[in-house]
Phi, psi and omega in degrees: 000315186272007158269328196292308183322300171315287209279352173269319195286309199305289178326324184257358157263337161315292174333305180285324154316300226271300187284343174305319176285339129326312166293289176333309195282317180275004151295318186268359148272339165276341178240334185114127185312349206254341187247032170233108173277188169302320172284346162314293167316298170334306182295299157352267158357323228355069153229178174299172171263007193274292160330305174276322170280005167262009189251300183210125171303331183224170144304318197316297185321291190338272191305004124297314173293353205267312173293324196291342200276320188306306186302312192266355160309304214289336166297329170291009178261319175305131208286140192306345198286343191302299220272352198287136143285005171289344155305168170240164188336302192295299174322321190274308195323318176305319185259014113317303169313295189331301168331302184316262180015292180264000154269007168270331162318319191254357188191084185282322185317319186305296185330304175258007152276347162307268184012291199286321173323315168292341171288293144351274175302314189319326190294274179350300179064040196273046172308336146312329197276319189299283172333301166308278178326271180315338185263338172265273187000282196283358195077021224094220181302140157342122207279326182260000132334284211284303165334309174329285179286357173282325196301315176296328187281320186242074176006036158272346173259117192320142176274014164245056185255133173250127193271353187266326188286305186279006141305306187298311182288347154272014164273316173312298168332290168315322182270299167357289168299311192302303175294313162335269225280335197278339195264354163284001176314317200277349191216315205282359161273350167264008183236322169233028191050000159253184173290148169268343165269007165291291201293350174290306176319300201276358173277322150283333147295329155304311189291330185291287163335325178277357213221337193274116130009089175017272209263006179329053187336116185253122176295122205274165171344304201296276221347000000 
């Protein structure tokens, strides 16, 4: 009985975590994280502010769970074969872009809440934190880190490829393009006739192209 009792409180405090957070993130998307205080999100929320400060001490907190919620969405999205080592190198890199790709296509929104996130941690400067936070996500090193460096080791990736430096620029890369294209939504296929996600496509084609081997086979999905 006093488990079942636990496991109903736990649940409904999960829930309420959950909605809470679900309000913030469409507050800190309309208005921006610097012009949303706590009673907003309260009001939002419809819970006290009392309630709500038993959850999370600040915004700051909020708006850290909101990116870690985006970071481990967009890792359940990457397709399992990125993680088989039975791919060869080139292969997992490709379905990581591939990964990008459709979760900036299905949750364009993410994009400019990185935007305002990033302004937030510049402030902080909370890279332990960052840090900590990506290595329990991945389990270690960067999943296109480790891709790289499988692509160098068995030569589907060019061999004066540095897989840690050219990890980090095609993260770079990405995000770059992704806050570009999500806050051009509304006018950029009427300014330049494509799509913003046709062009997110050829950016990751670009990057594959730049990274493949000559003669380098890329394994289509079923495989």
């Amino acid at each position: 009985m006093v488990a079942t009792a636990r496991k109903i409180y736990q649940h409904h405090r999960d829930r309420q975590r959950e909605s809470i957070l679900v309000a913030a993130e469409e507050l800190f998307l309309a208005r921006g994280i610097d012009d949303v205080n706590m009673a907003d999100i309260a009001l939002a929320a419809q819970v006290t502010r009392a309630t709500l400060y038993k959850y999370f001490p600040n915004k700051q907190e909020i708006a850290w769970a909101v990116f870690e919620n985006y970071c481990e969405l967009m890792t359940a999205m990457v397709p399992d074969e990125f993680t088989r080592h039975t791919a060869n190198g080139i292969t997992r890199v490709a379905r990581l872009l591939e990964g990008s790709c459709l979760f900036f296509h299905t949750y364009p929104q993410r994009a400019l809440y990185f935007a305002q996130f990033d302004a937030l941690y510049a402030k902080d400067g909370s890279t332990d934190r960052m840090n900590h936070f990506k290595h329990r996500l991945h389990q270690g090193e960067e999943p296109i880190v480790l891709a790289l460096r499988a692509g160098v080791a068995d030569g589907t990736v060019r061999a004066d490829v540095d897989p840690e430096v050219m990890g980090i620029t095609i993260l770079t890369i990405l995000a770059g393009i992704e806050r570009r294209l999500a806050v051009a939504i509304p006018t950029f296929e009427g300014e330049f006739g494509y799509t913003p996600h046709h062009v997110y496509t050829m950016t990751c084609e670009l990057i594959l192209q730049g990274l493949r081997a000559t003669t380098a086979p890329i394994a289509s999905p079923q495989a």
